[in-house]
Each structure stands twice: as C-alpha cells, then as structure tokens.
MMTF fields as JSON, N, C-alpha, C and O atoms, coordinates in Angstrom:
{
  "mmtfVersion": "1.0.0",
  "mmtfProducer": "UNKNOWN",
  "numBonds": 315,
  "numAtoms": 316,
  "numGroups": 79,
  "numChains": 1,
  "numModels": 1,
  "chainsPerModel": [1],
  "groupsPerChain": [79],
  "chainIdList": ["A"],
  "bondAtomList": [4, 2, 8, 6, 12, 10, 16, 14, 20, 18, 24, 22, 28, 26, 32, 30, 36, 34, 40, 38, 44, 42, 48, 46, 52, 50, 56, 54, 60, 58, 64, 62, 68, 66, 72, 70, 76, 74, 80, 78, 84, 82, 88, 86, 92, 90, 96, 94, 100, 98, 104, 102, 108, 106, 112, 110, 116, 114, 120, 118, 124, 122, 128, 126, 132, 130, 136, 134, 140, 138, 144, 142, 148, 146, 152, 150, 156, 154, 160, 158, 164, 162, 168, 166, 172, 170, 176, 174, 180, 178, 184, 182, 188, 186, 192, 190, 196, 194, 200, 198, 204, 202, 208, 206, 212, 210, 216, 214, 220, 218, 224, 222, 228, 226, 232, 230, 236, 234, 240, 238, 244, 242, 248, 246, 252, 250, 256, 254, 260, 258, 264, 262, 268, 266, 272, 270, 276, 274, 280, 278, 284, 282, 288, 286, 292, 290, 296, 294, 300, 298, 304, 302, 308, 306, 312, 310],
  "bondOrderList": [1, 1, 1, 1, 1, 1, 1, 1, 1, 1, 1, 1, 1, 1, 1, 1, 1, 1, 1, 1, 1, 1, 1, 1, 1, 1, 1, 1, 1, 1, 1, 1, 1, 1, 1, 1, 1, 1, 1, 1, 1, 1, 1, 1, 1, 1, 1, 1, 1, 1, 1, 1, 1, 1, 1, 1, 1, 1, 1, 1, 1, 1, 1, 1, 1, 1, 1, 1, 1, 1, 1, 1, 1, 1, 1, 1, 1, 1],
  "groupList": [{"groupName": "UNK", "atomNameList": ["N", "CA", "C", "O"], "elementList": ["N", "C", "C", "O"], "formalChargeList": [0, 0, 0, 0], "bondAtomList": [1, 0, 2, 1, 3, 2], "bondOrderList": [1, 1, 2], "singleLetterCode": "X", "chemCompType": "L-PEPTIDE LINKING"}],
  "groupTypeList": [0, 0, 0, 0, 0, 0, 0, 0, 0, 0, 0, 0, 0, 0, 0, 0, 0, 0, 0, 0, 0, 0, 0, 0, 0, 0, 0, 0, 0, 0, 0, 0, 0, 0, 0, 0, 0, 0, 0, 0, 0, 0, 0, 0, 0, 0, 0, 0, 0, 0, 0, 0, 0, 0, 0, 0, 0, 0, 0, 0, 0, 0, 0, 0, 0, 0, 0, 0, 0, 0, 0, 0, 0, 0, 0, 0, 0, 0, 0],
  "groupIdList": [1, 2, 3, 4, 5, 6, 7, 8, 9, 10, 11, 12, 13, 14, 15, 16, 17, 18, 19, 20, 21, 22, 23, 24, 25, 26, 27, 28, 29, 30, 31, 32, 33, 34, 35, 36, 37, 38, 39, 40, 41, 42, 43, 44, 45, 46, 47, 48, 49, 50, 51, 52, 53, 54, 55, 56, 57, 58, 59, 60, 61, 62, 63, 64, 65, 66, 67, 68, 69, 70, 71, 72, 73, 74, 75, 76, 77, 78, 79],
  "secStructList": [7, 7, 1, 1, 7, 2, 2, 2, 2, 6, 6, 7, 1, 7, 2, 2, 2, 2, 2, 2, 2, 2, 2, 2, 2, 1, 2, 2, 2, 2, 6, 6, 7, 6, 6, 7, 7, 7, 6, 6, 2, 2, 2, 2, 2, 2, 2, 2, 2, 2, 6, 6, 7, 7, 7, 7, 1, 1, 1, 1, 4, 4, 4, 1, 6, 6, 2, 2, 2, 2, 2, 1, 7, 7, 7, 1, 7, 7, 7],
  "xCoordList": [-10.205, -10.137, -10.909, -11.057, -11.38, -11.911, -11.547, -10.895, -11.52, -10.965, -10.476, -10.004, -10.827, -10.335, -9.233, -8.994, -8.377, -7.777, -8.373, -9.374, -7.176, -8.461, -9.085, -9.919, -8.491, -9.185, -10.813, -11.541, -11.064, -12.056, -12.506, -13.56, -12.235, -13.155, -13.557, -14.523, -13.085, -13.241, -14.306, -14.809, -14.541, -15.687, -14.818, -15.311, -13.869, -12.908, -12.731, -12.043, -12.979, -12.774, -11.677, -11.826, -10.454, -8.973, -8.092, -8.226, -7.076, -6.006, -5.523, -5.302, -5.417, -4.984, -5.611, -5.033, -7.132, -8.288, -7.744, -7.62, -7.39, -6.568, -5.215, -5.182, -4.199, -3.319, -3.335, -2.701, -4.089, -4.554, -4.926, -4.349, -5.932, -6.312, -5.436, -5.585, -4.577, -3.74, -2.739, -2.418, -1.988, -1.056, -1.809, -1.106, -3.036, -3.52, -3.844, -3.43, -4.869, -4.604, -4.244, -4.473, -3.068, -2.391, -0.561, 0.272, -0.357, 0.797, 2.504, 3.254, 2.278, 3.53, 3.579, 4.41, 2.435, 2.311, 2.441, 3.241, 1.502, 2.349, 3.409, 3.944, 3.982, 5.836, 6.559, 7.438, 5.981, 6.969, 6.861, 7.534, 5.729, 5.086, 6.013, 5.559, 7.866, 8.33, 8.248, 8.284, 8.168, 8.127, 6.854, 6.758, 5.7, 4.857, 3.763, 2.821, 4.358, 4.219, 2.094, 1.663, 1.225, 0.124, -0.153, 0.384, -1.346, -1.281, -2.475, -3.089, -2.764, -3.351, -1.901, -1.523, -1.336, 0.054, 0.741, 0.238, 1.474, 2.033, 1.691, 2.594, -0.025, -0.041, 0.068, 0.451, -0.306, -0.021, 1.547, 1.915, 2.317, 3.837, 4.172, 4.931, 3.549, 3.743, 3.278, 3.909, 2.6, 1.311, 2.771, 3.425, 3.077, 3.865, 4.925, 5.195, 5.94, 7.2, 6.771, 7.553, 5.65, 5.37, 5.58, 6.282, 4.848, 4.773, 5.879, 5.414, 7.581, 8.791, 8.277, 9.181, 7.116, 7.038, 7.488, 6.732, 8.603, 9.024, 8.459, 8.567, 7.678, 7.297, 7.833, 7.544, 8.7, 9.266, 10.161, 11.268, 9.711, 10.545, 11.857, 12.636, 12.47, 13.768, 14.197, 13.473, 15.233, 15.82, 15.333, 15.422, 14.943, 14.201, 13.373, 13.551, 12.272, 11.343, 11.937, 11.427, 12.928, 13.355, 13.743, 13.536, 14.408, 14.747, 13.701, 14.084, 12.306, 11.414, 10.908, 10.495, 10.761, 10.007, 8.428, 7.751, 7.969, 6.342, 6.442, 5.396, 7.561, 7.729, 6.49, 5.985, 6.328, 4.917, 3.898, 3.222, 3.528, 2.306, 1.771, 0.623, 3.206, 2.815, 3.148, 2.667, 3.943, 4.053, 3.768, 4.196, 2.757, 2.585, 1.226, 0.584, 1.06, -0.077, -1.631, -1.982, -2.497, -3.843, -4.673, -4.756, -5.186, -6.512, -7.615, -7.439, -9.039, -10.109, -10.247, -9.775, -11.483, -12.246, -11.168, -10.465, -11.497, -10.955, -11.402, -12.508, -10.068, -10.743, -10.643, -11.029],
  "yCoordList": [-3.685, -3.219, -1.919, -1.42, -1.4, 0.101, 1.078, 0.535, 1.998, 3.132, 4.501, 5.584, 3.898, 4.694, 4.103, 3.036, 4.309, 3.686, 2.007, 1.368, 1.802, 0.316, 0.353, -0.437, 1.427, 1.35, 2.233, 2.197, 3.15, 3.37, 2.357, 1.973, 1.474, 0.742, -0.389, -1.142, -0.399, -1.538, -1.039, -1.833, 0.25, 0.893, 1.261, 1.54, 1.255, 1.707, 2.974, 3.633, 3.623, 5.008, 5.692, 6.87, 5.051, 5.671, 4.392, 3.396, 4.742, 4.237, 3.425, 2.214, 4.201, 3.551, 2.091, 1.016, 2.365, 1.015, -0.08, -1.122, 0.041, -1.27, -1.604, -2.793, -1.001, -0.768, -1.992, -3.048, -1.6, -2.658, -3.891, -4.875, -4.078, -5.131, -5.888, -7.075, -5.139, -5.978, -6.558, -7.699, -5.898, -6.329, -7.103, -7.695, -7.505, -8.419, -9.696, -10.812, -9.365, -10.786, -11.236, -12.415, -10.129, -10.387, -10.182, -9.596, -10.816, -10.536, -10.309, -9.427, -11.764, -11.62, -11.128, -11.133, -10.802, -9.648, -8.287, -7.545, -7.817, -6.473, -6.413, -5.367, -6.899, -7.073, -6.361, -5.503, -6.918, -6.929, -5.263, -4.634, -4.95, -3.225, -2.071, -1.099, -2.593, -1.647, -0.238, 0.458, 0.289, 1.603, 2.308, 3.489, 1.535, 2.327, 2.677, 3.463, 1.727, 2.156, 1.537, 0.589, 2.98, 2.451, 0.999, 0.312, 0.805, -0.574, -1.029, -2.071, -0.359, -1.186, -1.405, -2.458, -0.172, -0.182, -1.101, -2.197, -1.259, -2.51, -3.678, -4.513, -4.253, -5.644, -6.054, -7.193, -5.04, -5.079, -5.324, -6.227, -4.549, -4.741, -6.291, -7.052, -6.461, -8.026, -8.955, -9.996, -8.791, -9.454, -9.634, -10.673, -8.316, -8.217, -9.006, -9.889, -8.809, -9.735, -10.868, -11.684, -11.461, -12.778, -13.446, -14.403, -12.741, -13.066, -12.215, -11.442, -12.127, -11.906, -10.711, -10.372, -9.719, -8.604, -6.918, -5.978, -6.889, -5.649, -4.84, -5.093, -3.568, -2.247, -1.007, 0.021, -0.95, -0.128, 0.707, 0.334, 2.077, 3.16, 2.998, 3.128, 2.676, 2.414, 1.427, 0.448, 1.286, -0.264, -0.163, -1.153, 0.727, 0.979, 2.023, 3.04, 2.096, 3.043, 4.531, 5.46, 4.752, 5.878, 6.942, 8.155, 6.011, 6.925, 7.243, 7.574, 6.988, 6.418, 7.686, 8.055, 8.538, 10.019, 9.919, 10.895, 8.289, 7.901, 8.137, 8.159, 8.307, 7.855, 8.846, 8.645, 9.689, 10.926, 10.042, 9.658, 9.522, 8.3, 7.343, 6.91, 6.971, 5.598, 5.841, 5.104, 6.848, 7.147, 8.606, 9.158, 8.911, 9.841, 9.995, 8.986, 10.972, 10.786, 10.469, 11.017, 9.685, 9.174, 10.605, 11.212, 10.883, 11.857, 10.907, 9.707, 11.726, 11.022, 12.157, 13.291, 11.088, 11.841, 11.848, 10.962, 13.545, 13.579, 12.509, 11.979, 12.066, 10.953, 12.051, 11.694],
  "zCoordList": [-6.013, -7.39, -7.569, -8.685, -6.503, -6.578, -7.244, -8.137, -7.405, -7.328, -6.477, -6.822, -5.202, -3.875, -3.189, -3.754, -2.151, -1.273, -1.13, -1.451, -0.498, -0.429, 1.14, 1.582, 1.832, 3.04, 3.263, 4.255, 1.682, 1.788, 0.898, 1.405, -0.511, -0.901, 0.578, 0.451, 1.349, 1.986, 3.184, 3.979, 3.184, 4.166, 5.362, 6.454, 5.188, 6.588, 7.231, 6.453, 8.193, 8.627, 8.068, 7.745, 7.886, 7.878, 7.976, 8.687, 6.978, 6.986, 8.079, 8.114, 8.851, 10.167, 10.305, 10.147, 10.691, 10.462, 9.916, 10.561, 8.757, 7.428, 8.071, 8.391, 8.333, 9.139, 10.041, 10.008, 10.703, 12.251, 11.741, 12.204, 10.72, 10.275, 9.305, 9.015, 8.87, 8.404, 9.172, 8.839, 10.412, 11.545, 12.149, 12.968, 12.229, 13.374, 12.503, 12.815, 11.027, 10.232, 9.668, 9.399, 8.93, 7.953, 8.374, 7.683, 9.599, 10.323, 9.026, 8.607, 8.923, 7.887, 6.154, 5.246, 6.313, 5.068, 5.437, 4.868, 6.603, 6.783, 7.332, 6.962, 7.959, 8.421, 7.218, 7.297, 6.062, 4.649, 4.027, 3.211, 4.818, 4.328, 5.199, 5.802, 5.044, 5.954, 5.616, 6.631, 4.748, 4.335, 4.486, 4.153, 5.053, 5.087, 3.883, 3.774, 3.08, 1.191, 1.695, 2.35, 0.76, 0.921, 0.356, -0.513, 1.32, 0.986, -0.232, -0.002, -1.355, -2.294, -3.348, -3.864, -3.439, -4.405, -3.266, -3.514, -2.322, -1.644, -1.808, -1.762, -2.109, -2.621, -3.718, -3.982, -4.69, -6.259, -6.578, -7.33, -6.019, -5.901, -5.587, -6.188, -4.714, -4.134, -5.072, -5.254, -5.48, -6.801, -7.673, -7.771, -8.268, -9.569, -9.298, -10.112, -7.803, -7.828, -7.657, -8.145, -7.064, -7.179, -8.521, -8.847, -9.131, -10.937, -11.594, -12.431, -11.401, -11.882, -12.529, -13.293, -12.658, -13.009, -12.885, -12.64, -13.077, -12.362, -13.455, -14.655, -12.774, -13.64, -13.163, -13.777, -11.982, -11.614, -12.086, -12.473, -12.098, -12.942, -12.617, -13.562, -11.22, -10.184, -9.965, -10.148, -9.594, -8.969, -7.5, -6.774, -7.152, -5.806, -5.449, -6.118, -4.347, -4.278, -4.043, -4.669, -3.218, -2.618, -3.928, -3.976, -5.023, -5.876, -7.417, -8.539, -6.91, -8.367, -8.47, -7.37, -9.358, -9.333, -8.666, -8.344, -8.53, -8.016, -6.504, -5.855, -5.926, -4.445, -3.549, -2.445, -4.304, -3.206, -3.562, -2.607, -4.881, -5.247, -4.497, -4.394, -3.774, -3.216, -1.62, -0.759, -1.338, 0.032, 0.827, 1.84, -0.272, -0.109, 1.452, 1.744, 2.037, 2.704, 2.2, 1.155, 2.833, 2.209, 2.531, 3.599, 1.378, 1.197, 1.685, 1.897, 1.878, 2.849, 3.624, 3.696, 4.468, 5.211, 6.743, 7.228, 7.254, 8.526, 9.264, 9.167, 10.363, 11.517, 12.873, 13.986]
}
C-alpha cells in the first residue's frame, strides 16, 4: 500500500528481484502476469476481478489510453 513500486516498498533492488520472487513463491499467480503488466497494478487488477469490479477504461489492456501506466518501464534506482 506504499506509494512506490511495490518492489521498492518492499526494499527490493529492482524489479527484476520481485519478479523472481514472485515466480519462485508465488508460481501460479505470476503465470497469470502474462503481459508483464507491473506488478502492484497486476494484483489490484486481480483483487478487483476477484470482487466482479471492473474499472477499466477498455475491454482490454492493449487498447486502454493507461497501457504506458501499467506497462510502462519501472523508474528507480539503476541496478
């Protein structure tokens, strides 16, 4: 619930870091992260369809004017 990435609220070097930790403990949750979509907006998404909440500007990401928002590259510190 930070206000940074969640891979820096979480003390993480880089993206990547969360990445890994999510493919190793969170196997069949990141499976579902095919797009790459960062992952604090990717669980919130998941959050929302869990709970029949769609807030999505689109019927899908590719065409949502947010798509640089959420897939855009992570700002941070160089690794």
């Amino acid at each position: 619930m930070g206000a940074d990435h969640l891979w820096q609220d979480l003390g993480l070097p880089h993206r990547r870091a969360l990445s890994e930790l999510m493919a190793t403990r969170f196997m069949t949750l990141a499976q579902r992260n095919t797009g790459d979509m960062k992952w604090k907006k990717f669980l919130y998404k998941q959050l929302c369809e869990r709970e029949e909440i769609f807030v999505c500007k689109s019927p899908s990401c590719a065409a949502c004017s947010d798509y640089d928002v959420c897939f855009g590259p992570e700002t941070g510190p160089a690794t």
